[in-house]
DOMI-302867 format. One record per residue (C-alpha): residue number from 1; z, x, y; residue in three letters. Coordinates in Angstrom, 2 decimals. Each point is the difference from the previous one (the first is absolute). Layout:
! residues N
[NUM, [Z, X, Y], ALA]
...
//
This chain:
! residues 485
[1, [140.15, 105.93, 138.65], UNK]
[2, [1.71, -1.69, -2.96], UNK]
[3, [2.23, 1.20, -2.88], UNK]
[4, [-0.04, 0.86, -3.56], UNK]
[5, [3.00, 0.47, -2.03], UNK]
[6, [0.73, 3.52, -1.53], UNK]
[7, [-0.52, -1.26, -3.46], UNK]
[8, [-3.50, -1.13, 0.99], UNK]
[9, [-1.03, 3.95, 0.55], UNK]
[10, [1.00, 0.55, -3.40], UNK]
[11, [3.19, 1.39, 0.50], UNK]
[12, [-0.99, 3.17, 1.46], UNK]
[13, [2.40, 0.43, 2.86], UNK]
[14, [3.03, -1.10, -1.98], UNK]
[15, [0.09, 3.10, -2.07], UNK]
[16, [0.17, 2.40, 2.71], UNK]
[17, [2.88, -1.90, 1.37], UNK]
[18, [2.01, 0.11, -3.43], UNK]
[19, [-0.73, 3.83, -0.48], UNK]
[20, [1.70, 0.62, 3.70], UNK]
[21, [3.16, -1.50, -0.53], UNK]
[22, [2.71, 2.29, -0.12], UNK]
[23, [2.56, -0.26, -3.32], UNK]
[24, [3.49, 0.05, 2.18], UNK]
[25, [0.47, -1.04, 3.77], UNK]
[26, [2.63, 0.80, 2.55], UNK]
[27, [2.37, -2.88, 0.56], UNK]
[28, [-1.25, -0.06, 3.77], UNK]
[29, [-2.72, -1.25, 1.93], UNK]
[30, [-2.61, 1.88, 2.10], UNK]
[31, [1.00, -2.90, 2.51], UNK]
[32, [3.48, 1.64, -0.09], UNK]
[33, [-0.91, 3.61, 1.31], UNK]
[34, [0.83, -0.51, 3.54], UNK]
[35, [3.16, -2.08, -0.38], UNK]
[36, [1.39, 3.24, -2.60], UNK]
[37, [-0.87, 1.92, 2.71], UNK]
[38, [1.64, -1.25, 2.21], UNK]
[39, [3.15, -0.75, -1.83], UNK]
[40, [-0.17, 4.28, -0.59], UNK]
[41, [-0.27, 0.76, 3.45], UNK]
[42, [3.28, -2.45, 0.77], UNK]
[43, [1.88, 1.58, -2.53], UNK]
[44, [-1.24, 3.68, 0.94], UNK]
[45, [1.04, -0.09, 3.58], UNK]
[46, [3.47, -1.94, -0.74], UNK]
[47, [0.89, 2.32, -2.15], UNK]
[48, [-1.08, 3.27, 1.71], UNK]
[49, [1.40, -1.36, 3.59], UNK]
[50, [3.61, -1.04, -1.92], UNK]
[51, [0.15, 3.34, -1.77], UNK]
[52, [-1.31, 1.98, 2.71], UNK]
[53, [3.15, -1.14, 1.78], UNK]
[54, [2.74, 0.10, -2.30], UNK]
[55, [-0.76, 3.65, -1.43], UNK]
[56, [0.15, 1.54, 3.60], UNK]
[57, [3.27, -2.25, 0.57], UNK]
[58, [1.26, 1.59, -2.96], UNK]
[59, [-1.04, 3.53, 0.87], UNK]
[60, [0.99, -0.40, 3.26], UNK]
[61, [3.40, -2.19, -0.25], UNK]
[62, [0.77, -0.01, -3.43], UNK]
[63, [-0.24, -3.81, -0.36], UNK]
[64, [-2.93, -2.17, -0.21], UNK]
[65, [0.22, -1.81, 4.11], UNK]
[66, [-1.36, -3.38, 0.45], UNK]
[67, [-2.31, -1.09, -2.65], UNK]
[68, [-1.07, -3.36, 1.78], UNK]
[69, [-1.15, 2.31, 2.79], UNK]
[70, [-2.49, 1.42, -1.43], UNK]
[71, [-1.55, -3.12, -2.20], UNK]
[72, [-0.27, -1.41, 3.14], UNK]
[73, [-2.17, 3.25, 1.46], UNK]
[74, [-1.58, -0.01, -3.46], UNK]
[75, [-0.64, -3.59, 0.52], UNK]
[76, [-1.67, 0.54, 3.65], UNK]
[77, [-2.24, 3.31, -1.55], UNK]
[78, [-1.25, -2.29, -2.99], UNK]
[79, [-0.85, -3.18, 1.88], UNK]
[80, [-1.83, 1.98, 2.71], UNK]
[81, [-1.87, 2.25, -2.88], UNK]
[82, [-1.07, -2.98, -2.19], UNK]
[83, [-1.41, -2.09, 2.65], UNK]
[84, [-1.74, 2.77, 1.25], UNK]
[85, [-1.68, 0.96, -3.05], UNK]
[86, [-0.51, -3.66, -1.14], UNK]
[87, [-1.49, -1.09, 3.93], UNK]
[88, [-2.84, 2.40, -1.04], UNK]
[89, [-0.26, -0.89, -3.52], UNK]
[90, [1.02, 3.09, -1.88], UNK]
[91, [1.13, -1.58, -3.01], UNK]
[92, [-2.93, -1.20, -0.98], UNK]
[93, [-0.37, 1.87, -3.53], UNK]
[94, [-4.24, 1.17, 1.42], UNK]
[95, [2.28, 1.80, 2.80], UNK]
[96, [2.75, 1.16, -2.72], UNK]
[97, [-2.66, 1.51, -1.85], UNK]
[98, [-0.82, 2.32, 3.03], UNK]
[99, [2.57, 2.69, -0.26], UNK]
[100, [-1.27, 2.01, 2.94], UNK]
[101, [-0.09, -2.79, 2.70], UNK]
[102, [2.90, -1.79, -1.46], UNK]
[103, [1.83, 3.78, 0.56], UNK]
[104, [-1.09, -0.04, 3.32], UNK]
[105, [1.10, -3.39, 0.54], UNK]
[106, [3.23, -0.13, -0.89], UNK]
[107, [1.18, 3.25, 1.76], UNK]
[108, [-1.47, -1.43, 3.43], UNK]
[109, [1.78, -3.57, -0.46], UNK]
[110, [3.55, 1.94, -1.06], UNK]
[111, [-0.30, 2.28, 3.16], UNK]
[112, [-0.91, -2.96, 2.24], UNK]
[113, [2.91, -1.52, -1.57], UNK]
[114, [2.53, 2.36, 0.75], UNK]
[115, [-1.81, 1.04, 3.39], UNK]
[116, [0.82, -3.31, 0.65], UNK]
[117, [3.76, -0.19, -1.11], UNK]
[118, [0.78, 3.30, 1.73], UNK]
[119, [-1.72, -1.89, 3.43], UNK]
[120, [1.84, -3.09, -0.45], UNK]
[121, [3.44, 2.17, -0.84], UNK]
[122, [-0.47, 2.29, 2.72], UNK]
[123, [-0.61, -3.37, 2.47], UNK]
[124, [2.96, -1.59, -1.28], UNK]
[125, [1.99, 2.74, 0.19], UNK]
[126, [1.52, -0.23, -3.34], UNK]
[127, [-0.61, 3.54, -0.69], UNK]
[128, [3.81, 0.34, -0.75], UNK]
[129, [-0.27, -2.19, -3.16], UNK]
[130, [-2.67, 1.99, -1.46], UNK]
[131, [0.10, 3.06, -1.53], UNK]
[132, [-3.36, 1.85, 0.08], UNK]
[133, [0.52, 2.27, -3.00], UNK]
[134, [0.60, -3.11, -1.88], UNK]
[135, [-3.31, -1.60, 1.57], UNK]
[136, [-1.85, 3.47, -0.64], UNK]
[137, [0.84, 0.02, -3.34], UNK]
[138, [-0.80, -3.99, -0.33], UNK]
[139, [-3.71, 0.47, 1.59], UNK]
[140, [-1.18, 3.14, -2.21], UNK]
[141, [1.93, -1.64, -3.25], UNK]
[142, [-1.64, -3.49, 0.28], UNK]
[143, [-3.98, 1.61, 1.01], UNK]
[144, [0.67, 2.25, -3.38], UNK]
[145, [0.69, -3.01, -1.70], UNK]
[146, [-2.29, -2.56, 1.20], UNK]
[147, [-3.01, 3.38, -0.56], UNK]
[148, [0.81, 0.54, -3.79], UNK]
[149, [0.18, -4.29, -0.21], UNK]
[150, [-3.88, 0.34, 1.17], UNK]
[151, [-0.57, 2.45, -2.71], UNK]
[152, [1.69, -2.25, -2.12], UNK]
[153, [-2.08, -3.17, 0.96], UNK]
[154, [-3.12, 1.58, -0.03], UNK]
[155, [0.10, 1.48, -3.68], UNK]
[156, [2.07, -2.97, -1.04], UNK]
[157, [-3.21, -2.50, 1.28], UNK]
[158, [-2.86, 2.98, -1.26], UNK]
[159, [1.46, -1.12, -3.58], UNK]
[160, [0.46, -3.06, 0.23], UNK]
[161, [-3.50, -0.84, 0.99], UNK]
[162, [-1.78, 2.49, -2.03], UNK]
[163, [2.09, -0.76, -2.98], UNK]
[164, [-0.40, -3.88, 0.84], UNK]
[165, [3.91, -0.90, -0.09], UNK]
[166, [0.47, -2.44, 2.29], UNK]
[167, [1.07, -3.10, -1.18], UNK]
[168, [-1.62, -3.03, 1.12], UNK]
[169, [-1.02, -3.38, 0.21], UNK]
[170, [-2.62, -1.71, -2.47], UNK]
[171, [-2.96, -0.60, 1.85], UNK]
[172, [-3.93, -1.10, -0.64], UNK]
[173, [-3.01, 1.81, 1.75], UNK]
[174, [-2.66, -2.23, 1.42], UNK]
[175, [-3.12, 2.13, 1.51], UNK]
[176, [-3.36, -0.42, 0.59], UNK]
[177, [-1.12, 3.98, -0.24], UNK]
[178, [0.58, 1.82, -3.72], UNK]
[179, [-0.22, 3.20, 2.00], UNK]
[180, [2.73, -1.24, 2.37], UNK]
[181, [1.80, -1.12, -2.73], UNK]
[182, [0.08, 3.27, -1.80], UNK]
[183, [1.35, 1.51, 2.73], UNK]
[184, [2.53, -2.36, 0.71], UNK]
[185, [1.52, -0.38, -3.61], UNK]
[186, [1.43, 3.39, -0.61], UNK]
[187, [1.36, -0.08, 3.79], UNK]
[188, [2.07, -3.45, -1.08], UNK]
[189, [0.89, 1.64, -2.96], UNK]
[190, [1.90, 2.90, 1.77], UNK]
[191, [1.40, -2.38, 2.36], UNK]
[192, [1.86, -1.95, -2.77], UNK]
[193, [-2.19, -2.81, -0.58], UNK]
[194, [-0.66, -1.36, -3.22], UNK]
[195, [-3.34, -1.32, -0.41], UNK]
[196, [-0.10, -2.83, -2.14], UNK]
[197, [-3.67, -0.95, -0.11], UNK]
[198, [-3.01, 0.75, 2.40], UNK]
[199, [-2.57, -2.67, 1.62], UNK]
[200, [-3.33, 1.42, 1.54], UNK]
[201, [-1.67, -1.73, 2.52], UNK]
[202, [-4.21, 0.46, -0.19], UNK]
[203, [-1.69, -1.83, 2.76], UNK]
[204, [-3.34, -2.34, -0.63], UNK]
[205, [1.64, -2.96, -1.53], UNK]
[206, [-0.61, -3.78, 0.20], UNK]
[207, [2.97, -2.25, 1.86], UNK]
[208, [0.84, -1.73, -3.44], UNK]
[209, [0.39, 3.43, -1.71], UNK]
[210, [2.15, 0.75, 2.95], UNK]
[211, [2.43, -2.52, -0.70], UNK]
[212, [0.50, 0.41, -3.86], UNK]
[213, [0.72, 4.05, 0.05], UNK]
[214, [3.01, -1.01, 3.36], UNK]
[215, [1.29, -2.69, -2.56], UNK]
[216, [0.27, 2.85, -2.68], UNK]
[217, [1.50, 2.30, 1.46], UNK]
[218, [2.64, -2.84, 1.08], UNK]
[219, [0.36, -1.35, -3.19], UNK]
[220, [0.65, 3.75, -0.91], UNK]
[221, [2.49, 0.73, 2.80], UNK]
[222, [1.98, -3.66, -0.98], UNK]
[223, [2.40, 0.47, -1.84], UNK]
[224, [0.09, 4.06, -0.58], UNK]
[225, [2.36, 2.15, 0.79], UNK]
[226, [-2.49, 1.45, 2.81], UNK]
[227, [1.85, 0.88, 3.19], UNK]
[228, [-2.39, 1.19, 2.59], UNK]
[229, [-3.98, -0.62, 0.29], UNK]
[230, [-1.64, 2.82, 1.83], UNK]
[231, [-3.80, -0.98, 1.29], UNK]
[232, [-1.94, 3.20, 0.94], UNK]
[233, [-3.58, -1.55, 1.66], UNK]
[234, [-2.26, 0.52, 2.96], UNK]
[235, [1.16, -1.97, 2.98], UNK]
[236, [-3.87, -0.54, 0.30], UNK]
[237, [0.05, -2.80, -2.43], UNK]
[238, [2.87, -1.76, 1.30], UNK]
[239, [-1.13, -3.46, -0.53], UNK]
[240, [-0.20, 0.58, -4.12], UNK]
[241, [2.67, 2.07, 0.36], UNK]
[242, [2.15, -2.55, 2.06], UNK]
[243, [-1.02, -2.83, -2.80], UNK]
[244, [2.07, 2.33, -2.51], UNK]
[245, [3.26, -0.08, 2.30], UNK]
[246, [-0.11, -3.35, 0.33], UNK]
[247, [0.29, -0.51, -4.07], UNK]
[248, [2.73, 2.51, 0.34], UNK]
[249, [2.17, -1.65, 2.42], UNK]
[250, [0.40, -2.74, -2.56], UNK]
[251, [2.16, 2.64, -1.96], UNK]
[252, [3.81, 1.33, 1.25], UNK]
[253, [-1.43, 3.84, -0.40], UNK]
[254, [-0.06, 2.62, 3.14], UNK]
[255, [-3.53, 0.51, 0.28], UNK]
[256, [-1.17, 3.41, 1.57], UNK]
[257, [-2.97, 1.37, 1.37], UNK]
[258, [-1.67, 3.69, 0.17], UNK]
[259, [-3.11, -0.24, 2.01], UNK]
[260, [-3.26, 2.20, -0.74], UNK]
[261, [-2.93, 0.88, 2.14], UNK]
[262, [0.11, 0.36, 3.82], UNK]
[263, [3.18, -2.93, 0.26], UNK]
[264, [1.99, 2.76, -1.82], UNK]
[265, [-0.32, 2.54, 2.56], UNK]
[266, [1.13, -2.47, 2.59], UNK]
[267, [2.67, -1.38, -1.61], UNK]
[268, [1.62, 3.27, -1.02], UNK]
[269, [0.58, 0.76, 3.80], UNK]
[270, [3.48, -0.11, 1.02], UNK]
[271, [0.23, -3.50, 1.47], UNK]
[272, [2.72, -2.39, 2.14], UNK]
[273, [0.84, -3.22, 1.22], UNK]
[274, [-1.22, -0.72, 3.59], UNK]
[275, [1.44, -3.34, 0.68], UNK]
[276, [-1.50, -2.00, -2.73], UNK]
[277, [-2.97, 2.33, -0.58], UNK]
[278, [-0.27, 2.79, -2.08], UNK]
[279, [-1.28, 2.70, 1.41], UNK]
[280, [-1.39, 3.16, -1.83], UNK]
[281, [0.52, 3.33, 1.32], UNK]
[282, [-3.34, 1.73, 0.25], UNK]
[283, [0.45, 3.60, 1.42], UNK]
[284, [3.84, 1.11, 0.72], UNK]
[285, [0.68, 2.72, 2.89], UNK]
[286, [0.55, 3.25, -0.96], UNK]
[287, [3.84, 0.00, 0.20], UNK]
[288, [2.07, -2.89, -0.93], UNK]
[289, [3.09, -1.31, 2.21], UNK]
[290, [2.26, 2.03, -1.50], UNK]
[291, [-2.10, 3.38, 0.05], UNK]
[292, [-0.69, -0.14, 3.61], UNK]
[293, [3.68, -0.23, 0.53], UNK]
[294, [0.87, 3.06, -1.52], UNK]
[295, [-2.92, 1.49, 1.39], UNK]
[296, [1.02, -1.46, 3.45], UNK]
[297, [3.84, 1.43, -0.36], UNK]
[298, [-0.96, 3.25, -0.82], UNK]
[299, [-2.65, 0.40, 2.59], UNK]
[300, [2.57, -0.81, 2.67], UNK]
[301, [2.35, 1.94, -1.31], UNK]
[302, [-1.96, 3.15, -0.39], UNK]
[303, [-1.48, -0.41, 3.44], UNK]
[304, [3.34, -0.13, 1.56], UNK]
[305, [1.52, 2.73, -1.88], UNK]
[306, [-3.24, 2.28, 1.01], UNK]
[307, [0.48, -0.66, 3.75], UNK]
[308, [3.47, 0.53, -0.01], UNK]
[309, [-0.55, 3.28, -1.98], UNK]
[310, [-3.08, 1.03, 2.16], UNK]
[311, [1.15, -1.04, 3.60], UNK]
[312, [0.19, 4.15, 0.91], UNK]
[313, [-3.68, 0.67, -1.45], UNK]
[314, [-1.36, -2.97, 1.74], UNK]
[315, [1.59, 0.96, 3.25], UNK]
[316, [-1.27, 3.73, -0.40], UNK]
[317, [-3.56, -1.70, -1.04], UNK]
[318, [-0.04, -2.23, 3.13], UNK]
[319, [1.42, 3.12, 2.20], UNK]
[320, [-2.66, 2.78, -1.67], UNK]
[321, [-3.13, -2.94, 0.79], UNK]
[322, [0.62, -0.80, 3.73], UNK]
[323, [0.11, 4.33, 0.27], UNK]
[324, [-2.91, 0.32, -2.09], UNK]
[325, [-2.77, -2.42, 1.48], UNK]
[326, [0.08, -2.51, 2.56], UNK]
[327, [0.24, -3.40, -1.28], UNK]
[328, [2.13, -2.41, -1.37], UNK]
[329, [2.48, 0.87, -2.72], UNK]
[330, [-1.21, -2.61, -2.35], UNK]
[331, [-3.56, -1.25, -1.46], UNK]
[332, [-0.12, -3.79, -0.52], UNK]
[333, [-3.37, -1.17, -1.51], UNK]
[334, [-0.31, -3.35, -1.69], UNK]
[335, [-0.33, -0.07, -3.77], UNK]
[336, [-0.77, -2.44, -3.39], UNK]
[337, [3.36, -0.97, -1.47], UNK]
[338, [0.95, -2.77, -2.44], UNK]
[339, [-2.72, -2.63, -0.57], UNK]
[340, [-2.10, 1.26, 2.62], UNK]
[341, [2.77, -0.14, 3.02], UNK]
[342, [-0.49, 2.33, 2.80], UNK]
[343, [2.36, 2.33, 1.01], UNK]
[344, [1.16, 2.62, 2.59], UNK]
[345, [0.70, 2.99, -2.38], UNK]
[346, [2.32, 2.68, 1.96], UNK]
[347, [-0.47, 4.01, -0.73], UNK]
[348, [1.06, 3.33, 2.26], UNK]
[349, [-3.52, 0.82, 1.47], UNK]
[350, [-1.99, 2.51, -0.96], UNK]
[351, [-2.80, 0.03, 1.84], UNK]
[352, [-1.67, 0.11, 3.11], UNK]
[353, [-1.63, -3.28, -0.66], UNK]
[354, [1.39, -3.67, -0.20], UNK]
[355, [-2.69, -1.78, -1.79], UNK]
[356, [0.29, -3.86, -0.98], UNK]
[357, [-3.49, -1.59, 0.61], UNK]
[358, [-2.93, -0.71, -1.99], UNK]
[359, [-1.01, 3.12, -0.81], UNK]
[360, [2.41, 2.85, -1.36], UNK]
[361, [-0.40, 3.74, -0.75], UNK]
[362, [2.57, 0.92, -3.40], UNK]
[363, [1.64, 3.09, 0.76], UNK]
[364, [-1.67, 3.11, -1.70], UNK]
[365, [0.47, 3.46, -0.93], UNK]
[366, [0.27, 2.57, 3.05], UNK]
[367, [-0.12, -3.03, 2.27], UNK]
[368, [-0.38, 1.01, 4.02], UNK]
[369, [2.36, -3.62, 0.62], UNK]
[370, [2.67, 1.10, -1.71], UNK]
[371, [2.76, 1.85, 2.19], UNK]
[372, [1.83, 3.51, -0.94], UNK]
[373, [2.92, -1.97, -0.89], UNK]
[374, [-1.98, -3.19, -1.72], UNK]
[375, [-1.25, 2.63, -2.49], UNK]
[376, [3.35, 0.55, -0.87], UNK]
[377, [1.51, -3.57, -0.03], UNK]
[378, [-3.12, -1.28, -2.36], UNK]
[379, [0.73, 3.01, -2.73], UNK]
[380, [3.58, -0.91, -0.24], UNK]
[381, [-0.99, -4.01, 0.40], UNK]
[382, [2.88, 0.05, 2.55], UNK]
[383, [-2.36, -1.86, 2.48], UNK]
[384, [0.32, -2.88, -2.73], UNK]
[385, [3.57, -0.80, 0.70], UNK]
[386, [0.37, -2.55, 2.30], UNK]
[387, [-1.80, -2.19, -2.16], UNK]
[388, [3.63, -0.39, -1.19], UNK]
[389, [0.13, -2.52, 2.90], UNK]
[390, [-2.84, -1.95, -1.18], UNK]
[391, [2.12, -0.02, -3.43], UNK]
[392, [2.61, -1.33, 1.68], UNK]
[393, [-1.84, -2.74, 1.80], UNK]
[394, [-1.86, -1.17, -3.08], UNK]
[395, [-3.04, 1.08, 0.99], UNK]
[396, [-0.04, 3.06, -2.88], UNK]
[397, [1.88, 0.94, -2.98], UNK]
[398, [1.17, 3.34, -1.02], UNK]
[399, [-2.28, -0.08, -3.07], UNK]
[400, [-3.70, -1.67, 0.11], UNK]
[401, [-3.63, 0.25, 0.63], UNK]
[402, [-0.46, 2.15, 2.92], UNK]
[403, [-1.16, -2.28, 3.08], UNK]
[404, [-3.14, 0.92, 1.33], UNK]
[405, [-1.43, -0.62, 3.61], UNK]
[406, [-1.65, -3.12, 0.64], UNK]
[407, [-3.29, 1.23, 0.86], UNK]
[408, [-0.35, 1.93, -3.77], UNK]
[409, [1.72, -2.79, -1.89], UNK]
[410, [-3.14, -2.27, 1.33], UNK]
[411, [-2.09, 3.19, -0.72], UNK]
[412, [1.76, 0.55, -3.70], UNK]
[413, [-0.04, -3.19, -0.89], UNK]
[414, [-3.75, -0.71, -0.11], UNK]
[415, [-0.53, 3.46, -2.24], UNK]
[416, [2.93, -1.50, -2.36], UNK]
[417, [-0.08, -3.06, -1.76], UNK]
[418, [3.71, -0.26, -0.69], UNK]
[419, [1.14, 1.70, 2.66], UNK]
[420, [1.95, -3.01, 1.78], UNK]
[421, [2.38, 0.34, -2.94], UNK]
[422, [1.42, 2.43, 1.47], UNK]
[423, [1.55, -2.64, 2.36], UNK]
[424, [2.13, -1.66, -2.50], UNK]
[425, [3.15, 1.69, 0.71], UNK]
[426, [0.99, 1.52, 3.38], UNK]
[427, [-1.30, 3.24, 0.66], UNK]
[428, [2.14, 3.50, -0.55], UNK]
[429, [1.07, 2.77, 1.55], UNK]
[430, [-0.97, 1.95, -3.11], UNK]
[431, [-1.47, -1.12, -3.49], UNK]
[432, [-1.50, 0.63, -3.32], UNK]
[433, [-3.06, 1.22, 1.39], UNK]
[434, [1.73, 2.22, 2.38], UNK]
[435, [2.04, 1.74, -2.76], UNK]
[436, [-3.33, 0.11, -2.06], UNK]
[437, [-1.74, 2.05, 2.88], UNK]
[438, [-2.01, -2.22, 1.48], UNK]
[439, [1.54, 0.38, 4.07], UNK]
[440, [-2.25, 1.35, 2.90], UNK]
[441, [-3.62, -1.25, 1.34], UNK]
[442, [-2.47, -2.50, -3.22], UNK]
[443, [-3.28, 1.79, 1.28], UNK]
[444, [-1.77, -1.70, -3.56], UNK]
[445, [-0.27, -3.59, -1.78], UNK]
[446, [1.24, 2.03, -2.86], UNK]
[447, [3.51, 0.85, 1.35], UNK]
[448, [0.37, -3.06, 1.81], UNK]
[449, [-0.36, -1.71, -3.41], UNK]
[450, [2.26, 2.61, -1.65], UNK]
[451, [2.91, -0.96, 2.58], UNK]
[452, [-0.47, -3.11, -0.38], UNK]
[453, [0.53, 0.08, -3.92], UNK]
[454, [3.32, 1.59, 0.69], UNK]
[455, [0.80, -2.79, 2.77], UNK]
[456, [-1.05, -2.77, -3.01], UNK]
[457, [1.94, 1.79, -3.08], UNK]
[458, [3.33, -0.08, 2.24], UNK]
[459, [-0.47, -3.60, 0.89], UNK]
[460, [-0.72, -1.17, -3.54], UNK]
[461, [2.80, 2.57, -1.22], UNK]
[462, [2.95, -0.31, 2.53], UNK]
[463, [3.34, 0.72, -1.05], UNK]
[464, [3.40, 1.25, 1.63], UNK]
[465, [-0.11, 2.94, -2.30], UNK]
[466, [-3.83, 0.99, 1.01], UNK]
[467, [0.81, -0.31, 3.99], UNK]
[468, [3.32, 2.43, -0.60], UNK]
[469, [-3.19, 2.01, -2.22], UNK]
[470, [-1.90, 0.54, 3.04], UNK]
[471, [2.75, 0.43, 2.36], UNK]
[472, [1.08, 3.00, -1.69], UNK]
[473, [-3.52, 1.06, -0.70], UNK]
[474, [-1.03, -0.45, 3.88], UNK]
[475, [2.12, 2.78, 0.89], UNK]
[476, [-1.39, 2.22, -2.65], UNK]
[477, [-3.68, -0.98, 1.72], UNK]
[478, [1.38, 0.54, 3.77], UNK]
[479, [0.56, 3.96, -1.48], UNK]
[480, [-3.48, 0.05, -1.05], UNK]
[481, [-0.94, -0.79, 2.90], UNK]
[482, [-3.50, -1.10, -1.92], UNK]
[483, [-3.02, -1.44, 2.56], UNK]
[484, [2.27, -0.32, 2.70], UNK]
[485, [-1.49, 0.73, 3.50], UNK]
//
């Protein structure tokens, strides 16, 4: 690889560069979006929280009350926000430009906020220096604002990049691809760069010739009002490549580098210190840190609340069994959760049966096992209750990929390629698939495949707002009543 000044190429990729530039520029850099951002959010929820408070004061009292109370509750709400949103990297102007997600985003950080406040308040006992229509009004008033700022940042960034108004630093392009580099000069352009001049880098040159191109584009860079170099090269060549750095680390320029070929794949991976290494992130779980949390809180939550609420039908349940058949109350049977873990999966029984070996029958239509009252209790998908135990152990979640027993997960999982992907969050008590139809015996390849393209579109797809989706849907299903037998 060696390198060949832009003038050398007859000029050819300057004039593109000089046709993109835009006439007028925004006095703000795209380097800038996030910290703007920021700065709005601050001032958003400081101003809704103090307002919020001194308008229902006023209403209430006739005088404005304690204005240093509620900066300082402003204060709390804005600290704990921010961080939130900034710990996962929403200000980044790619996730800005995402309306939908960032919508989704911010209302699950301000409710885990306040969830949070209420929790702490309520522990403290300082309910007595709060007053809740004031905090009411402060929560919907500050998600209104902080949704219309997204609307605001996203069509605010659209034009700016399309329209190229950044403003920028002066910078020269040193490649070694032309078709690289026309990709990459209108994307500097919208980013606020201004492209002074252009160096390609074709490979196939002599050592000497090596030398003299590195010492023109120094001499070039000396001196000029240049204030970034950006290399864009194949990591492949490093040694040429590395010959070039070393020329420019005789200059007091920031030198940075976008990587083509397979090094850019790798190196656009989200990546971390570990110790003094870096180390690259190659596949991330399904649910970040902060998603299985609220996924954890509500799945305790709503098990809790359903056993308190269904203590009488799960007494009847147990009562109605032990007259029904003999047998125990309960079917235990071991199961595929998370990552593969085996379980003990509770449900009322239904059956004459308890099978949990190698080999087990699915339950099908007009089935002699199933008892007078198991009919019944598989219909209404009461039997399926006490799985809220296993919800509450961990074991389960109220929303998921329904668990299967061992002996067909081996069974499934040779007829499936991507089957085990199914394991990547804990299993549910209901799910996408569920909602979508897909509950009773998999006689064929065909449905097992078809479940299991629900089971993958949830994982890949999760959101608060899709499991509250199918909880609402589920009992819409359970009145169907659809394959259930």
């Amino acid at each position: 690889m060696n390198f060949v000044k832009t003038s050398e190429l007859g000029g050819a990729v300057a004039q593109p560069i000089g046709s993109l530039r835009p006439q007028r520029k925004w006095p703000i850099s795209y380097d800038a979006v996030s910290t703007l951002a920021i700065s709005c959010d601050i001032a958003s929820i400081l101003t809704c929280g103090i307002l919020a408070g001194i308008l229902y004061h006023l209403a209430a009292f006739g005088e404005p009350g304690e204005i240093f109370h509620y900066i300082g509750t402003s204060t709390v709400v804005t600290v704990l926000f921010v961080s939130v949103m900034k710990s996962r990297d929403l200000y980044n102007p790619v996730e800005l430009l995402d309306l939908k997600t960032q919508l989704r985003n911010v209302a699950a950080a301000w409710v885990s906020v306040f969830l949070f406040l209420f929790g702490a308040v309520f522990t403290l006992k300082l309910g007595a220096q709060f007053s809740r229509v004031a905090m009411f009004s402060f929560a919907f008033a500050g998600l209104g604002c902080l949704a219309a700022e997204r609307v605001v940042y996203r069509n605010v960034l659209s034009r700016g990049l399309n329209g190229q108004k950044f403003s920028g630093r002066n910078a020269v392009l040193i490649t070694d691809n032309a078709a690289v580099a026309g990709a990459l000069v209108p994307m500097l352009l919208k980013h606020g760069f201004h492209l002074d001049r252009q160096f390609m880098l074709p490979p196939h040159e002599p050592d000497r010739r090596q030398q003299e191109v590195i010492a023109d584009i120094i001499d070039y860079l000396r001196g000029s009002d240049v204030e970034e170099v950006i290399v864009s090269a194949d990591l492949k060549q490093w040694g040429d490549l590395n010959k070039l750095l070393s020329g420019l680390r005789k200059l007091p320029l920031p030198v940075n580098l976008i990587p083509v070929g397979a090094a850019s794949d790798i190196l656009s991976r989200p990546s971390h210190m570990l110790g003094n290494s870096v180390c690259i992130e190659l596949q991330r779980g399904p649910l970040g840190a902060f998603d299985r949390g609220i996924k954890r809180s509500i799945d305790v939550c709503g098990a809790l609340a359903g056993l308190v609420l269904l203590i009488p039908l799960l007494v009847i349940t147990a009562v109605m069994i032990k007259l029904d058949s003999p047998g125990p109350v309960f079917f235990r049977q071991r199961r595929c959760g998370f990552n593969g873990r085996q379980f003990n999966i509770f449900k009322f029984r239904t059956m004459t049966v308890l099978e949990d070996g190698a080999q087990i029958s699915q339950a099908e239509r007009s089935d002699l096992r199933v008892t007078r009252l198991g009919k019944w209790l598989r219909r209404s998908s009461i039997d399926e209750l006490p799985q809220l135990f296993n919800v509450l152990n961990g074991s389960m979640s109220l929303i998921g990929p329904r668990p299967h027993a061992v002996a067909h997960d081996n069974h499934f999982d040779k007829l499936v390629g991507n089957y085990a992907f199914r394991h990547h969050v804990k299993p549910g008590l209901t799910g996408w698939a569920q909602i979508h139809g897909c509950r009773g015996p998999t006689p064929t390849v065909l449905e097992i495949r078809r479940r299991v393209e629900y089971d993958l579109w949830y994982i890949d797809n999760w959101s608060l707002r899709l499991d509250l989706q199918i909880i609402f849907r589920t009992a819409f299903e359970v009145m169907r009543g659809r394959n259930a037998y």
